[in-house]
Each structure stands twice: as C-alpha cells, then as structure tokens.
C-alpha positions as a Python dict, from the first residue, in 0.01 Angstrom:
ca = {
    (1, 'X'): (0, 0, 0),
    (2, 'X'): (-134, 104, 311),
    (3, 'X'): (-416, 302, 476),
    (4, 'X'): (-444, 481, 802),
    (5, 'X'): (-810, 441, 1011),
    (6, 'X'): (-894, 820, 1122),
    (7, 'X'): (-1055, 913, 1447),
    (8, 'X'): (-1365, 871, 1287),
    (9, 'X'): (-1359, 521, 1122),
    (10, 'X'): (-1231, 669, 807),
    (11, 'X'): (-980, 577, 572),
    (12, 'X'): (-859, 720, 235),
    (13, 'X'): (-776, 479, -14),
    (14, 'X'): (-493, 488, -191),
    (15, 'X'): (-498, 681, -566),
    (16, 'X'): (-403, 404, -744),
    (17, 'X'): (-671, 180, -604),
    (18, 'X'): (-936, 421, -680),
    (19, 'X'): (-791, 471, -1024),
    (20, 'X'): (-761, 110, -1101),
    (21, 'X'): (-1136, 42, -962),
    (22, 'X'): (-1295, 363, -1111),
    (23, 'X'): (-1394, 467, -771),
    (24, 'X'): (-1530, 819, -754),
    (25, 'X'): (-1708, 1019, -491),
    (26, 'X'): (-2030, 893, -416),
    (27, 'X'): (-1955, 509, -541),
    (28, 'X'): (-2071, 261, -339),
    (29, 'X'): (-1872, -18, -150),
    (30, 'X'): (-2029, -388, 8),
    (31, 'X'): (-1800, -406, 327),
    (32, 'X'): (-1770, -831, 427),
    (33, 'X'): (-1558, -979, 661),
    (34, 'X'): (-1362, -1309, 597),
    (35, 'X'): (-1187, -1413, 925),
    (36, 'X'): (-980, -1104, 1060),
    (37, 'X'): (-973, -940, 674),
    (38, 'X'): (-1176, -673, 532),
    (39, 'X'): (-1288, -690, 178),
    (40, 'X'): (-1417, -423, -15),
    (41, 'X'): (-1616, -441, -357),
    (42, 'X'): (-1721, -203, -598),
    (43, 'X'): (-2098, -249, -588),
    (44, 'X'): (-2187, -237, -976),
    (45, 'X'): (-2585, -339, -929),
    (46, 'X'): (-2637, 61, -900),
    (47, 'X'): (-2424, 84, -1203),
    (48, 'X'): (-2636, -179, -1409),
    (49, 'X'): (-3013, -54, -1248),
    (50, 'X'): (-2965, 272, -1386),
    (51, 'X'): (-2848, 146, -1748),
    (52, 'X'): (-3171, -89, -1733),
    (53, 'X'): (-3373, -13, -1986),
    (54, 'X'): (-3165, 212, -2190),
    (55, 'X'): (-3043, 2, -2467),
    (56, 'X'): (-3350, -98, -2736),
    (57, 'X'): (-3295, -382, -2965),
    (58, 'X'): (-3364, -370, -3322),
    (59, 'X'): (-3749, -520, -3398),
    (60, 'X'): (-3766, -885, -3374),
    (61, 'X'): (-3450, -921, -3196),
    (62, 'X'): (-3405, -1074, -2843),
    (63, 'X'): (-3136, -1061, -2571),
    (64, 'X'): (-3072, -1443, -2637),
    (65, 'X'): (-2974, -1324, -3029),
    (66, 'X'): (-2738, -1046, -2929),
    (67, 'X'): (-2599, -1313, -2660),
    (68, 'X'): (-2494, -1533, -2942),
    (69, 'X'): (-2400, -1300, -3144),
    (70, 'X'): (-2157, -1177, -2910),
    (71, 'X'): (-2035, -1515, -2756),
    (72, 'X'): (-2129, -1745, -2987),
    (73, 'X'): (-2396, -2110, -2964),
    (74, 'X'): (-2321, -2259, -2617),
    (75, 'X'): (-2351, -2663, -2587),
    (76, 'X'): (-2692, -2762, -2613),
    (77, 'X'): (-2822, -2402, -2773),
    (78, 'X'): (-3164, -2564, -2932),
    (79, 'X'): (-3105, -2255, -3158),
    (80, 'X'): (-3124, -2288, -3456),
    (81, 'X'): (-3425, -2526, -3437),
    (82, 'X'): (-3281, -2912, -3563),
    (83, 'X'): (-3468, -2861, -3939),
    (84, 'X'): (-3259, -2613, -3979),
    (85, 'X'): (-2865, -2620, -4070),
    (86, 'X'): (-2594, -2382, -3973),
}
C-alpha cells in the first residue's frame, strides 16, 4: 500500500488500514520515528480515560477478583489465603 504526502504535510491513509485499525475522524495518532521510518499508533489512552469509571462492580468485589476470574490464579497469587483449599 502506499500513500502520497500533499502540499500540506498530509496524507490519506489507505481504507483498509483505517478499517483494520478502527480509525475514524477525529482519532488520535502518536507519530515516533525509528531511524528513517515513521510509525504510527492508534493512541487508545483517550479510548480507556473516557471508559474510566463506567463499569461498577458488584458489592464486595474487586478488580483483582474479576482479573482472576477472567484469566485465572497467576504463580504466586497469595489468593486464596494458604488455610484455605481450592
């Protein structure tokens, strides 16, 4: 695939791209430079600061639950507590 830079500085990038990234106008890109390349990221910390806060856990419930719930006891997870037996 290829883009063309416009008088301006501007490229368009190519359908697909956008597609495959769920770019849409208005999403933000970090622009680094590695040598003579040019590499473009989706910046998802807007995406996550404006989900903060939205999701409310069940009473007595932490994030650390749901985590293990969702990927299971990681090596050296103190939880449960030794007395206790899986």
């Amino acid at each position: 695939m290829e883009a063309t830079v416009a008088e301006r500085g501007q490229i368009t990038l190519p359908k697909a791209v956008r597609d495959a990234l769920g770019l849409t106008k208005g999403t933000t890109l970090k622009v680094e430079l590695d040598g003579g390349r040019i590499i473009l990221r989706k910046d998802v910390g807007d995406a996550l600061s404006k989900m903060r806060g939205r999701i409310k856990l069940p009473a007595g419930t932490t994030t650390d639950d749901v985590m293990r719930e969702l990927r299971g006891r990681a090596p050296g997870d103190p939880y449960p507590p030794p007395d206790e037996t899986e």
